[in-house]
C-alpha positions as CSV (number, residue, x, y, z in Angstrom):
1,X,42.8,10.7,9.7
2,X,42.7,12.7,6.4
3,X,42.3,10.0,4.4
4,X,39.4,8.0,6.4
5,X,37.5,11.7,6.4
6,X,37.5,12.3,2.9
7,X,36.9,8.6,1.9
8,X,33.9,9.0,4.1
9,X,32.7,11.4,2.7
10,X,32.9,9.9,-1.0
11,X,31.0,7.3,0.3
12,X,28.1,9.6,1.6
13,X,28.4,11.2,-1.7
14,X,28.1,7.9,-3.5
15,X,25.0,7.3,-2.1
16,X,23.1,10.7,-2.1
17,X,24.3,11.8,-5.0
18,X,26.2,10.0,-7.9
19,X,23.3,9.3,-9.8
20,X,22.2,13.0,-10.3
21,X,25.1,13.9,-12.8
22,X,27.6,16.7,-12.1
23,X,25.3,19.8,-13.3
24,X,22.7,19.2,-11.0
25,X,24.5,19.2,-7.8
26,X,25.5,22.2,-6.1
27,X,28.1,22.6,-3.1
28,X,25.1,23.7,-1.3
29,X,23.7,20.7,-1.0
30,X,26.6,18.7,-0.9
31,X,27.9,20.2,1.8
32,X,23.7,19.9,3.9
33,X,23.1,16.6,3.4
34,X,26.7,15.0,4.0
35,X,26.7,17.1,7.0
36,X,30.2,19.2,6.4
37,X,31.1,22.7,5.8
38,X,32.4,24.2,2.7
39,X,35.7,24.7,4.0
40,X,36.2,21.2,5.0
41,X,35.0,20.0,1.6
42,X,37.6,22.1,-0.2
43,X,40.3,20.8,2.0
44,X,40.0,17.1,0.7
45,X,38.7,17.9,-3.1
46,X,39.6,20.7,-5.6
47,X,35.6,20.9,-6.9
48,X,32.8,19.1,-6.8
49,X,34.2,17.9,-9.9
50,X,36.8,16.2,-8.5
51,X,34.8,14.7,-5.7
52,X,32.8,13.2,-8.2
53,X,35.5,11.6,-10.1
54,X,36.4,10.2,-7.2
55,X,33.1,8.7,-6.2
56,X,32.5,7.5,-9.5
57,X,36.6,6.0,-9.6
58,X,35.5,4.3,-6.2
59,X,32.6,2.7,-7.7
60,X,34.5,1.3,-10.4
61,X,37.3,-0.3,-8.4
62,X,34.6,-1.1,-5.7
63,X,32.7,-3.3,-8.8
64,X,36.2,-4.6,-10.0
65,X,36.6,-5.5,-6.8
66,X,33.4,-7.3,-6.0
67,X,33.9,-9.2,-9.3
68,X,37.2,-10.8,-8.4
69,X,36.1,-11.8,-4.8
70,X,32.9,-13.6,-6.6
71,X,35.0,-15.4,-9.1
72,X,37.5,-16.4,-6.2
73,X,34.6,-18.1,-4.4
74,X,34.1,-21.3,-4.7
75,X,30.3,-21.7,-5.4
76,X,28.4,-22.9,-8.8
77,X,29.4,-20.6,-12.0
78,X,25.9,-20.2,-12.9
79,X,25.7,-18.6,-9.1
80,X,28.8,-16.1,-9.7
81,X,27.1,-14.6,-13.0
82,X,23.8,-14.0,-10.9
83,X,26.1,-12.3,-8.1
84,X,27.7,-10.3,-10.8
85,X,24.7,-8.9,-12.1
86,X,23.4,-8.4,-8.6
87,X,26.8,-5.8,-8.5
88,X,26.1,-4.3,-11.3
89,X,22.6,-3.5,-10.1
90,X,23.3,-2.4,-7.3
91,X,26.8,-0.4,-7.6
92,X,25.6,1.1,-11.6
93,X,22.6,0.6,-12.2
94,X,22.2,4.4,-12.5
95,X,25.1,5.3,-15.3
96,X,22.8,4.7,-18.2
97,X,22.8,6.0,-21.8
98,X,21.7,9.5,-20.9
99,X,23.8,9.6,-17.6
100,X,26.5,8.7,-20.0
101,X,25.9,11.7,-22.4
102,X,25.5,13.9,-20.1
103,X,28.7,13.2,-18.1
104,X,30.9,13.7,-21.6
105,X,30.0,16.7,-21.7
106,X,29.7,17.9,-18.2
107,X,32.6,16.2,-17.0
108,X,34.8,15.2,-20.2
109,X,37.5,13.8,-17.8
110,X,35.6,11.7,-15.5
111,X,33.6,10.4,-18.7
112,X,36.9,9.5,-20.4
113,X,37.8,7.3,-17.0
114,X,34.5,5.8,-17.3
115,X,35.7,5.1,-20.9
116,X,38.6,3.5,-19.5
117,X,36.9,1.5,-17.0
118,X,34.5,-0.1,-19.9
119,X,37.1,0.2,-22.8
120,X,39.9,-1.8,-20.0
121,X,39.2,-2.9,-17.4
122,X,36.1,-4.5,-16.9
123,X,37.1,-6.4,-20.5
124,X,40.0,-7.6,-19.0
125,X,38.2,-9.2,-15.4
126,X,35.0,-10.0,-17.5
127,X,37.5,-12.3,-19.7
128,X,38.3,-14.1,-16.2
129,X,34.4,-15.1,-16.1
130,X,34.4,-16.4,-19.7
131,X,37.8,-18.0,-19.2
132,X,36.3,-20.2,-16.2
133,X,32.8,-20.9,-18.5
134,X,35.4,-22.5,-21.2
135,X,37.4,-24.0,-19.0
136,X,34.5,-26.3,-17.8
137,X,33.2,-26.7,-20.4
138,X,30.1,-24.5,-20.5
139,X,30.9,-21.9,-23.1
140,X,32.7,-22.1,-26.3
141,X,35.9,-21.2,-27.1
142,X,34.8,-19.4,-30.3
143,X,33.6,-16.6,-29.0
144,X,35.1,-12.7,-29.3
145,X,35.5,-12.4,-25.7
146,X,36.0,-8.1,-25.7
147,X,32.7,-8.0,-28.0
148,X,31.0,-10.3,-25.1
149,X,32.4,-8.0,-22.5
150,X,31.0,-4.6,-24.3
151,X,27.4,-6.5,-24.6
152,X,27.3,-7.7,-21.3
153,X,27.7,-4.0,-19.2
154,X,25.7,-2.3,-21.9
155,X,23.1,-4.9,-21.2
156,X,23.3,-4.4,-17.4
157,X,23.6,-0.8,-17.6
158,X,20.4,-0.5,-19.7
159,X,18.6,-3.2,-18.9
160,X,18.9,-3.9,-15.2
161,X,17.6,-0.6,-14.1
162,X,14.3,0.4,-12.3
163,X,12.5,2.1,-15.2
164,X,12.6,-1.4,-17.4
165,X,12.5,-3.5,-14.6
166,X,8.8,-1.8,-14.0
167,X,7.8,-1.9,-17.6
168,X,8.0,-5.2,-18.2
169,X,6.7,-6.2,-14.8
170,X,9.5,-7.6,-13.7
171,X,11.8,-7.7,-10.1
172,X,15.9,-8.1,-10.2
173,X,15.6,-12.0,-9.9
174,X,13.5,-12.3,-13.3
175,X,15.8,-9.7,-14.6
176,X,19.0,-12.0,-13.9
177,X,17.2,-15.4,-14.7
178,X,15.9,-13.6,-18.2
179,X,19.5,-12.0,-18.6
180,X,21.1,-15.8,-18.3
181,X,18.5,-17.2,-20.3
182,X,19.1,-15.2,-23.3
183,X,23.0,-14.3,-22.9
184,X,23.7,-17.6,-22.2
185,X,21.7,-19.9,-23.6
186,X,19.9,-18.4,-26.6
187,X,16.1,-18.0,-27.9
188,X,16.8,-20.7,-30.9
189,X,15.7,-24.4,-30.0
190,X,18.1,-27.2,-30.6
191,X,15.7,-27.0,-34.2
192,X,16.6,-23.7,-34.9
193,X,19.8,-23.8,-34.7
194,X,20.4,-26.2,-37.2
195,X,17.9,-23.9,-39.4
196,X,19.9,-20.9,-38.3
């Protein structure tokens, strides 16, 4: 019963509040709009730090988790990397550059397990991706697979968000056909690749 309580309320918290960033949450409001009382709050987490680390842990592990399901399907590979990014969209599209700043030095732990996440373990699933692209035959084996990794959540993270989305005119499915398009298959013509 404990656990399904506070595990609910992570996931209200996920979704009403992640995104803000630690400083600009109070217990206040926590508390309000997840419908709970302080006391009840402090009984599952030490701080609203530590309620945040978890929500932000869950979101990790629920992306990981995503990830392997759509690479154990059995549909076209060209379809899983569109799922992917379609994750990554929806699950963290908000931990961008200045999310990220903030976070080290509001919450130096919880940024350090978000270093892990893209430092680790994301590298080590994303590999799984690439692994099944060379395996059929559709990327190359000559390819730094942890430098692919780091591009392709900093791309996602920065790139796949509302604010650029809206800049350039564009909606998600654009965003993931553009994304493909260029991390995939290039900008260079079969001409300029011999040039290049």
């Amino acid at each position: 019963m404990a656990q399904e309580k506070s595990a609910k309320i992570i996931s209200l918290f996920q979704r009403e509040f992640l995104r803000k960033g630690v400083s600009r949450i109070t217990v206040d409001e926590i508390v309000v709009r997840i419908g709970i009382t302080k006391p009840t709050l402090y009984k599952y987490f030490e701080s609203k730090e530590d309620l945040f680390s978890k929500a932000l842990n869950k979101t990790n592990t629920d992306i990981l988790t995503k990830m392997d399901s759509i690479m154990n399907t059995k549909k076209e590979y060209s379809e899983k990397i569109k799922d992917i990014l379609r994750v990554f969209h929806e699950d963290l599209h908000f931990a961008d550059e200045d999310f990220l700043k903030k976070l080290e030095f509001q919450a130096p732990e919880v940024w350090e397990e978000v270093q892990e996440f893209r430092r680790v373990k994301f590298p080590a699933l994303f590999k799984k991706v690439l692994n099944e692209g060379i395996s059929k035959g559709y990327i190359t084996k000559d390819i730094n697979k942890e430098l692919i990794a780091d591009f392709f959540i900093y791309y996602v993270r920065n790139f796949i968000s509302y604010e650029p989305l809206s800049k350039y005119n564009m909606n998600v499915s654009s965003a993931y056909q553009f994304f493909i398009q260029i991390f995939f298959k290039g900008i260079l013509t079969e001409k300029g690749r011999t040039y290049f």
